[in-house]
C-alpha positions as CSV (number, residue, x, y, z in Angstrom):
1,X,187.9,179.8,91.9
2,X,187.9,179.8,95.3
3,X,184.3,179.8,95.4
4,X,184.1,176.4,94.2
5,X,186.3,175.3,96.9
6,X,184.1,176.9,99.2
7,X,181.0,174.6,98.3
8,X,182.8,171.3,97.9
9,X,182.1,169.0,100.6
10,X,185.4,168.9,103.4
11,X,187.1,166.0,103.1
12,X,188.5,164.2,106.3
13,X,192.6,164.3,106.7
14,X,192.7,160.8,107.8
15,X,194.0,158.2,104.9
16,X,191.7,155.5,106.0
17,X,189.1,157.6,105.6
18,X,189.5,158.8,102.7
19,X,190.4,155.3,100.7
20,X,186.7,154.4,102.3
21,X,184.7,156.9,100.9
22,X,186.7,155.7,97.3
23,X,186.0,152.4,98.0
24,X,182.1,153.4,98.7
25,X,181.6,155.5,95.7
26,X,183.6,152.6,93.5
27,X,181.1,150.1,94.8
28,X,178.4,152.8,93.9
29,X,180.0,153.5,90.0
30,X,179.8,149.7,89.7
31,X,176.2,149.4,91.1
32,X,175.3,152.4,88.8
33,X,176.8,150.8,85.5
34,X,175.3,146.9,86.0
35,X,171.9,149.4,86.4
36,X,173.0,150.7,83.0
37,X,173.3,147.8,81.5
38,X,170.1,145.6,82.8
39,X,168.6,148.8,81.1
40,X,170.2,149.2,77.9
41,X,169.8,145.2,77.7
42,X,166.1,145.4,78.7
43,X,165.4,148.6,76.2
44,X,167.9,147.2,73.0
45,X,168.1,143.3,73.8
46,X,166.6,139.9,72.5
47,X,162.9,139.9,73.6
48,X,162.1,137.8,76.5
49,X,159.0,136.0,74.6
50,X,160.7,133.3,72.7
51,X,158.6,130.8,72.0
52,X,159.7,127.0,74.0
53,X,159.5,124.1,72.6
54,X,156.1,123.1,74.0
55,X,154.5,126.0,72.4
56,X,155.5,125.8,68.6
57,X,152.1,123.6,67.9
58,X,149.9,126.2,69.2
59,X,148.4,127.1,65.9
60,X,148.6,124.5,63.7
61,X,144.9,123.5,65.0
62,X,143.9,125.7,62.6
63,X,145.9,123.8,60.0
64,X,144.5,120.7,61.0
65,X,141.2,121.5,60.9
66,X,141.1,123.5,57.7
67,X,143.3,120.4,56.3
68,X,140.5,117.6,57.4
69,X,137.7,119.9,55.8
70,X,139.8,120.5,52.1
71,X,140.0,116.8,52.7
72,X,136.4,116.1,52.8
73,X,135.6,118.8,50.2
74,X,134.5,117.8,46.6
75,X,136.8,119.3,43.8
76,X,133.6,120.1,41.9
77,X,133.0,122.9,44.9
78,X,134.9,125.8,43.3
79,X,134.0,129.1,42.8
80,X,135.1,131.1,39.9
81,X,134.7,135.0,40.2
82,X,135.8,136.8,37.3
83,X,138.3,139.4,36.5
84,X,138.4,142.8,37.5
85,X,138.7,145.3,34.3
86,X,140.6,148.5,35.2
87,X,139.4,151.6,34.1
88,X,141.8,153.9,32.1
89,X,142.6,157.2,33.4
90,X,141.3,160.2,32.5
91,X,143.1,162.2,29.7
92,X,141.3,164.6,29.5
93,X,142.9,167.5,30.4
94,X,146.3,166.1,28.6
95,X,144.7,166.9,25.4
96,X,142.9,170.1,26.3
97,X,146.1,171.9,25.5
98,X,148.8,170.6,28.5
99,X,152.0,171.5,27.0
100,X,155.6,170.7,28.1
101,X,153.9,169.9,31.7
102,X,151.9,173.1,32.0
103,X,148.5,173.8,31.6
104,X,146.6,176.0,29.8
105,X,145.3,179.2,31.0
């Protein structure tokens, strides 16, 4: 035990010394935590790209434009493409002798 004593830092005698280097390493606990918490806030907090007010008609050109056109556009203009057929699986195997899940050797 008394080698941990031996490698602490000495500590002056004087009182007013003493509440100063508690007041300094306060100010540094503080300094340390706000650091924590800009962090923390940076890392796990609301993102900083909101969109303002000025920049929620950004990409309804698009809209516009693709509106004006449908406008324009004849009803008789529509292409039908027809249906995809699926193809059923292959069962083979199943009824070259698969019983209760296993196959056959």
């Amino acid at each position: 035990m008394s080698d941990a004593a031996d490698t602490s830092p000495k500590l002056p005698d004087d009182i007013g010394t003493l509440k100063a280097i508690i007041g300094l390493q306060n100010l540094e606990i503080e300094r340390l935590k706000e650091q924590l918490r800009l962090a923390a806030h940076k890392r796990f907090g609301t993102s900083s790209e909101k969109a303002g007010p000025d920049q929620l008609g950004l990409f309804n050109e698009a809209e516009t434009l693709v509106g004006a056109s449908d406008a324009e556009a004849a009803p008789d203009d529509t292409i039908t493409i027809p249906e995809h057929k699926r193809v059923p699986r292959r069962t083979e195997w199943v009824s070259s002798g698969v019983q209760s899940g296993r196959r056959a050797a």
